[in-house]
C-alpha positions in Angstrom: -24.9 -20.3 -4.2 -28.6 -19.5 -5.1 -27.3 -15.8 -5.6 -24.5 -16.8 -7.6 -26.8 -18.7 -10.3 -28.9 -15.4 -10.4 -25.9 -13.1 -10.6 -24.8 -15.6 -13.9 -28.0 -14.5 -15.4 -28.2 -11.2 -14.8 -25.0 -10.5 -16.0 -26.7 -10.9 -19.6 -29.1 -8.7 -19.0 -29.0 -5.1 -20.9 -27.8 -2.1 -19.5 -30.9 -0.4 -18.8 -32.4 -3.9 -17.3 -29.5 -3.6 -15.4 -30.5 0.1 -14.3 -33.9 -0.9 -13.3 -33.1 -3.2 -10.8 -30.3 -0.9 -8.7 -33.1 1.9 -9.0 -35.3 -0.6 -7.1 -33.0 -1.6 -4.9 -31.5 1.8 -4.4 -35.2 2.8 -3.2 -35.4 0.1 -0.7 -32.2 1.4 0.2 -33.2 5.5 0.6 -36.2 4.4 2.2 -34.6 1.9 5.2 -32.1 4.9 5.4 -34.8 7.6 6.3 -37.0 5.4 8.9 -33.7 3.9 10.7 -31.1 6.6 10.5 -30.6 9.9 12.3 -27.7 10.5 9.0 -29.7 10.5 6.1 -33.0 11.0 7.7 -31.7 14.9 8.7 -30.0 15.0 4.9 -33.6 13.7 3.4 -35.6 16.4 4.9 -33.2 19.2 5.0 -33.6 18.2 1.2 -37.5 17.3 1.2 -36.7 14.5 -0.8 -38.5 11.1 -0.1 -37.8 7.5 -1.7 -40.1 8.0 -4.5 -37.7 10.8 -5.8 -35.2 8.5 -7.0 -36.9 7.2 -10.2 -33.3 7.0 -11.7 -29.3 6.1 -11.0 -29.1 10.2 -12.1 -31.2 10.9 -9.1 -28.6 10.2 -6.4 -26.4 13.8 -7.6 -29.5 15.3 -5.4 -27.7 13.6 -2.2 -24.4 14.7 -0.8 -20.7 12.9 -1.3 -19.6 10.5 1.6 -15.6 11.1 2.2 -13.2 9.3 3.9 -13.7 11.9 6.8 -17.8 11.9 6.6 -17.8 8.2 6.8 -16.0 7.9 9.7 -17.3 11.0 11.8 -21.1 9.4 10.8 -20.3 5.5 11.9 -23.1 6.2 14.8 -25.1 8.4 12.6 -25.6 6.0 10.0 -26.1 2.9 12.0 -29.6 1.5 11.6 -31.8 1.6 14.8 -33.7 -1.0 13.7 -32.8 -4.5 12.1 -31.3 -6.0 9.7 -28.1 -6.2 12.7 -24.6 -5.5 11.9 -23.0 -8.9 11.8 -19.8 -8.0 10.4 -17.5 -5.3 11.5 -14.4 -4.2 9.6 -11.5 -2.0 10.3 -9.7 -0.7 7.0 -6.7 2.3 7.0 -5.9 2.4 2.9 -3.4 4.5 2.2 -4.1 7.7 4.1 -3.6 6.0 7.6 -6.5 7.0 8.8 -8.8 4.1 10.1 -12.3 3.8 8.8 -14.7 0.8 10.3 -17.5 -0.6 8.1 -20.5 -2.2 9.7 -22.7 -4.3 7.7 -25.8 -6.7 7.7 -25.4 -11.0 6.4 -27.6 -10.1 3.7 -24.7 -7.7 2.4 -22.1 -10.4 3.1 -23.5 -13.3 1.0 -24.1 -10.6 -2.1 -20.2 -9.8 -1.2 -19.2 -13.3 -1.8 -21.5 -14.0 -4.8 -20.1 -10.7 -6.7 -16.3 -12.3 -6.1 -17.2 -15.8 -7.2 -18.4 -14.5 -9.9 -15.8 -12.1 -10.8 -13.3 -14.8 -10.1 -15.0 -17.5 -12.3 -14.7 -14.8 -15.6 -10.4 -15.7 -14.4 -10.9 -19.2 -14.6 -11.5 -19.4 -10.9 -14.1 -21.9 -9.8 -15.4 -23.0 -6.0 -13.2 -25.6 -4.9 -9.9 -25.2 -7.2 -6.4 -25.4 -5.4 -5.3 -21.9 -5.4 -2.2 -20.0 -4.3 -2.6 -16.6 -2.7 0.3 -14.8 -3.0 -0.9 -11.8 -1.1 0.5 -8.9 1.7 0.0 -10.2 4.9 -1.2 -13.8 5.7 -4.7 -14.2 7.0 -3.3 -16.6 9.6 -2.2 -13.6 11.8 -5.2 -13.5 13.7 -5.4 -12.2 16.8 -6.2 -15.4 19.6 -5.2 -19.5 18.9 -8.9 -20.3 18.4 -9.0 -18.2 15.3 -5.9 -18.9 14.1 -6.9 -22.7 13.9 -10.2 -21.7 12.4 -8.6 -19.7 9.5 -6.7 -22.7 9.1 -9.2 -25.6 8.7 -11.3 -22.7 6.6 -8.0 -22.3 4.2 -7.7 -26.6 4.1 -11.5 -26.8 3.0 -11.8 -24.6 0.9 -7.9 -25.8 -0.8 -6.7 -22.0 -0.1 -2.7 -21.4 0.3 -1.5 -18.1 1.3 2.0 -16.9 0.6 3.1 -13.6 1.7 4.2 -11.5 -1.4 5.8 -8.8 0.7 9.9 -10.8 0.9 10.9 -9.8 -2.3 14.8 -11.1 -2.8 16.0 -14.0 -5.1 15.8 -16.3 -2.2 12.0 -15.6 -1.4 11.2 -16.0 -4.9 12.9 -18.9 -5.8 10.9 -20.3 -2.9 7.9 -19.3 -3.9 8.7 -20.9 -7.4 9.3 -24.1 -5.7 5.7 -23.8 -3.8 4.5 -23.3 -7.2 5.4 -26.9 -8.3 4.9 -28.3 -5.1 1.5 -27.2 -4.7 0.5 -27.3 -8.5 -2.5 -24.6 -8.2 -4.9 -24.2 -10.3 -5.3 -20.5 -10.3 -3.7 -17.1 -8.1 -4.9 -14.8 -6.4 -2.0 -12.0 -6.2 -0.7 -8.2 -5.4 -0.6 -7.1 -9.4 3.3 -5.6 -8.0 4.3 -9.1 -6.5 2.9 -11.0 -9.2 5.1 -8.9 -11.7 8.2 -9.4 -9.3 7.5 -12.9 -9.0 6.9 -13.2 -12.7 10.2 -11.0 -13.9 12.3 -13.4 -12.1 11.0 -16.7 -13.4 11.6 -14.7 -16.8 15.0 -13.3 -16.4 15.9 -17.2 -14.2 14.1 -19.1 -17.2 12.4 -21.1 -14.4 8.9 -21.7 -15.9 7.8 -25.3 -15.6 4.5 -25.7 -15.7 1.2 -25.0 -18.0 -0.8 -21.4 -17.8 -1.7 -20.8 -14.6 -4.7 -17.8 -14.3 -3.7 -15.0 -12.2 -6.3 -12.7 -10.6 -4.8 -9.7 -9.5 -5.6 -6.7 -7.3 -4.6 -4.3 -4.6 -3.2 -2.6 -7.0 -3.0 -1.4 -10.6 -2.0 -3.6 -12.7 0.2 -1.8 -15.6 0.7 -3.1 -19.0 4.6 -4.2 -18.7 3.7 -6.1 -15.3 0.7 -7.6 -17.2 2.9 -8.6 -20.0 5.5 -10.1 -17.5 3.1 -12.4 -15.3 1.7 -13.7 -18.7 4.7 -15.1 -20.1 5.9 -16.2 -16.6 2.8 -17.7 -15.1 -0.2 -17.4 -17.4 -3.2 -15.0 -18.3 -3.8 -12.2 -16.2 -7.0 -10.8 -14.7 -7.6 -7.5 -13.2 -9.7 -7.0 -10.6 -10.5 -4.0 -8.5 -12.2 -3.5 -5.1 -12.3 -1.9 -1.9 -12.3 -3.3 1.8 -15.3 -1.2 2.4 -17.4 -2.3 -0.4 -15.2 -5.8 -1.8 -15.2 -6.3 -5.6 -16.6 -3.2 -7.8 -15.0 -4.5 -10.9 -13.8 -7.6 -12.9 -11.9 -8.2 -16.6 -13.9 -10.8 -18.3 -11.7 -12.8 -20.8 -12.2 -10.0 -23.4 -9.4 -7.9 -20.7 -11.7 -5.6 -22.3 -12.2 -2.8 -18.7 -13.6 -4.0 -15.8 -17.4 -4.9 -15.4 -18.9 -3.2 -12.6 -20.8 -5.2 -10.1 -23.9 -3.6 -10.8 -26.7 -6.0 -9.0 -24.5 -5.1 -5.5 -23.2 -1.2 -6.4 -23.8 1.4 -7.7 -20.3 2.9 -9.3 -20.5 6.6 -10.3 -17.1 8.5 -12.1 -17.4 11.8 -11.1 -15.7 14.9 -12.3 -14.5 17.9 -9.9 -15.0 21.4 -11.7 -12.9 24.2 -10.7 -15.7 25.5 -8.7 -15.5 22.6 -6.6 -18.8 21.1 -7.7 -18.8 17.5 -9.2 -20.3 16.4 -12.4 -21.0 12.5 -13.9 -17.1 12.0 -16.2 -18.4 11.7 -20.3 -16.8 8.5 -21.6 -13.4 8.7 -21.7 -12.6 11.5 -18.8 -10.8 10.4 -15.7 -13.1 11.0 -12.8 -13.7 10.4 -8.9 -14.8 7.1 -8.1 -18.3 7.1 -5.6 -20.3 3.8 -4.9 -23.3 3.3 -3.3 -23.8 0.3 -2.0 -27.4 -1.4 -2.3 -27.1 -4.5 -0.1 -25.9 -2.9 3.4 -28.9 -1.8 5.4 -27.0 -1.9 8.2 -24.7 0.9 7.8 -25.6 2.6 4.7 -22.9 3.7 2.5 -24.6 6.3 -0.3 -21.9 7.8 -2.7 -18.7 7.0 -0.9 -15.7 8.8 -2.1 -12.8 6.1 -1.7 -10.3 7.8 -3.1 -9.7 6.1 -6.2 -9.5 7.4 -9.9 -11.1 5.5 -12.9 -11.8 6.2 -16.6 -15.3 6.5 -17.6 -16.7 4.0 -20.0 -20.1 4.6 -22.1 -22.9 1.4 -21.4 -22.2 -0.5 -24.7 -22.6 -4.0 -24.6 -18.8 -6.2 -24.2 -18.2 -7.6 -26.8 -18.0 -11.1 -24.3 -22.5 -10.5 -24.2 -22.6 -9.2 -20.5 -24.6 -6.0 -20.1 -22.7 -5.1 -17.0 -21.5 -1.5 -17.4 -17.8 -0.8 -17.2 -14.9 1.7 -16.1 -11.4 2.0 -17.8 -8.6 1.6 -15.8 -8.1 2.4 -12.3 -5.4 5.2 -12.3 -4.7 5.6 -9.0 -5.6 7.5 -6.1 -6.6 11.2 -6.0 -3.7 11.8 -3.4 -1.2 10.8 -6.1 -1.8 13.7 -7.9 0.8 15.7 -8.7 1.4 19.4 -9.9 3.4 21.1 -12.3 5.5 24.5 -10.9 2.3 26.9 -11.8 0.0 24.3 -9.4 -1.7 22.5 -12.4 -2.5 18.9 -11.7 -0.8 16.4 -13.4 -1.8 12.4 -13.0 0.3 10.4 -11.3 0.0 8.0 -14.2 1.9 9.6 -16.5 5.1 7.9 -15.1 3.8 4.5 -14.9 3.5 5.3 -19.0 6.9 6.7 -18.7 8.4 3.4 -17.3 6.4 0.8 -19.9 9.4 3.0 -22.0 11.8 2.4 -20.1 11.1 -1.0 -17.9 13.7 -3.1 -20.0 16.7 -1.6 -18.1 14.8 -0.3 -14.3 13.5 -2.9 -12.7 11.5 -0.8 -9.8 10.8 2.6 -10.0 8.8 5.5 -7.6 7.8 8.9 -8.3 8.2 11.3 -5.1 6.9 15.0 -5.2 8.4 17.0 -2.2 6.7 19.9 -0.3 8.4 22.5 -2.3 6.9 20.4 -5.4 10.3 19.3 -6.8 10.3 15.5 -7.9 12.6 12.5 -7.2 12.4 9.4 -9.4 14.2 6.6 -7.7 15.3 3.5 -10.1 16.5 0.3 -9.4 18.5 -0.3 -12.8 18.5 -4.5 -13.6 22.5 -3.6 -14.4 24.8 -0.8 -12.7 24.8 2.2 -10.7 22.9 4.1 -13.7 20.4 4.6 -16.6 21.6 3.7 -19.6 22.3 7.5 -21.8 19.0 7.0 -23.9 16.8 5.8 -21.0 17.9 8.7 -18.7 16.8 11.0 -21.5 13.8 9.9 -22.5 13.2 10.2 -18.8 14.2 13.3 -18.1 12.0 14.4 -21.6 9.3 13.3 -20.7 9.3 14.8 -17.2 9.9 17.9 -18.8 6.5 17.5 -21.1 4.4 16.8 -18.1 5.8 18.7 -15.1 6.9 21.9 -16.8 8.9 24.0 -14.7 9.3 21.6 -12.4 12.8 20.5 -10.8 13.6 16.8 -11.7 16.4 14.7 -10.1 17.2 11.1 -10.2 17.9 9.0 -7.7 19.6 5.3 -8.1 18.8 2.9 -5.5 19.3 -1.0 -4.5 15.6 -0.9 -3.5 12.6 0.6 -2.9 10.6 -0.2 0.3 7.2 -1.5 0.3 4.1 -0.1 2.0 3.6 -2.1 5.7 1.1 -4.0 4.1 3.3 -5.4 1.3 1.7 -3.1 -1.8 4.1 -1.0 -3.7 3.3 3.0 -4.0 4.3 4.2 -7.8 3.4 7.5 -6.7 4.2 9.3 -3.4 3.0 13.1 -2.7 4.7 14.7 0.3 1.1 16.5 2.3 2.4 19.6 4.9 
């Protein structure tokens, strides 16, 4: 709580106020890192850089990239010898399937938890409201009886409901309508794709019955016809963008505005890849890399960790809302949901979820499929029939055309499209040899 009533001023601090203090902090960070870690002690001096070499956020393109495979190969490497302790210890696959642990110390936790309230509280979600989590799995599934029973006096206290968004059929959703005005809540916490679902059907059933509920949503994008959806089925909605290794990196305030970057806990860098391979910081406006370094986790330190994730690169104006926290654009995916065109160009994945704001009044689901030989399979579920509409199918096709030249395009009508195992739906799949 202390943290959180700092974090609520600091948020109105400038830009470059806000730049200071992650300097600082990322000092403390560089310096624990070289007396407590055989990883970045060897990368320091192979470098002959010390902590005092870091008078700027800039400074940290003098230190390598952590990837996905880096991070995991270096768990030993970059544990700390020497306190603070690990005292939490999480296990996180994402989409490649490959499993990554995190390690980090309390003092990293409680700045965790502060950056979410807060983040949550620009949604209209305080401490202590009754809210509905309509997420993948259910916490609940623990793995002994003991925690199982903890999870659930820790749900009750804190007035927490969890419904699993991954059922998806008229039945499920009509239940999930009637938890709604059973349970009255005062806020959600959702999947952006199961909010939307959820939200389409109270549309299309005319089953709304209740004032604007906020809805914070995240796991995944959240695109502009889903947004549209859960605000005239449910109420407002927030974006919110994180990652299991690092929690919350970015909020919308009420503006919906970007998302505000979590500066006093990350630091969040959009990087560009050249065609020689080497990165450089995106220029406002370019769709970059995502990196964060993360300034509270002596532990296990985590400096410039590629997650995999694509963002737009904002400049460090002031929001209009008077918070000096710096901002990204959208989150646009993941760099494995790139696709390319017949002469190997990349192409973004997002294209298509532009394609179906065009074309979402007559498909209710959609996924984008590039095979090995780099032909492409959209699969539709049509609200009506065993086809596309004449005018859909060819502003489909067109636009296919435009961004994929030379590419072979088929479509493919289905009853539905499978989630991922974890409930979240993949717009974009790229077949890997």
């Amino acid at each position: 709580m202390p943290l959180l009533r700092y974090l609520r001023e600091t948020e109105r601090w400038s830009a470059g106020a806000l730049r200071d203090l992650q300097v600082g902090l990322l000092r403390r960070l560089i310096r624990h890192a070289y007396g407590h870690t055989a990883y970045y002690r060897e990368i320091l001096d192979e470098r002959d850089l010390r902590p005092e070499d870091f008078g700027s956020v800039h400074d940290l393109a003098k230190l390598p990239l952590l990837d996905r495979a880096t991070l995991r190969a270096t768990l030993e490497t970059r544990t700390a010898e020497g306190p603070p302790e690990v005292a939490i210890v999480k296990t996180t696959s994402g989409s490649s399937g490959q499993p990554v642990t995190v390690r980090y110390n309390a003092e990293s936790r409680h700045w965790r938890d502060a950056i979410r309230w807060r983040g949550y509280g620009w949604g209209g979600y305080e401490i202590g409201m009754r809210a509905l989590h309509y997420w993948g799995v259910a916490p609940v599934s623990t793995s002994t009886w003991w925690k199982k029973q903890k999870a659930n006096v820790d749900h009750a206290l804190k007035r927490d409901y969890y419904i699993d968004c991954t059922p998806r059929s008229e039945a499920a959703l009509g239940k999930v309508v009637e938890d709604i005005k059973r349970l009255r809540p005062h806020v959600m916490v959702a999947y952006a794709a199961g909010a939307a679902a959820l939200a389409k059907f109270i549309n299309t059933k005319g089953l709304r019955a209740w004032e604007p509920i906020p809805v914070l949503t995240g796991a995944e994008g959240l695109l502009a016809h889903d947004r549209a959806a859960i605000e005239q089925g449910i109420g407002p909605a927030f974006d919110t963008y994180g990652c299991r290794e690092t929690m919350l990196i970015g909020s919308e305030c009420e503006l919906h505005d970007g998302l505000h970057t979590s500066m006093e806990n990350l630091i969040v860098e959009i990087l560009v890849r050249e065609d020689d391979g080497s990165m450089r910081a995106a220029r406002p406006g370019e769709l970059g890399e995502i990196a964060v370094t993360d300034l509270h986790n002596l532990a296990c330190p985590m400096i410039r960790y590629l997650n995999g994730d694509l963002a737009v690169a904002r400049a460090d104006d002031r929001c209009a809302c008077g918070r000096g926290l710096v901002k990204i654009g959208s989150v646009q995916g993941r760099v494995t949901e790139t696709l390319q065109d017949a002469a190997g160009n990349p192409v973004g994945g997002l294209v298509f979820n532009v394609l179906f704001s065009m074309i979402g009044h007559v498909a209710r689901d959609f996924r984008v499929t590039q095979r090995l030989d780099r032909s492409v399979v959209i699969s539709i579920v049509p609200y009506v029939g065993d086809r596309l509409p004449e005018r859909e199918e060819r502003i489909l096709f067109e636009h296919a055309t435009k961004y994929l030249p030379g590419v072979p395009v088929t479509v493919d009508i289905v009853n539905e499209i499978p989630l991922t195992a974890a409930g979240k739906r993949r717009v974009v799949v790229v077949e890997r040899a």
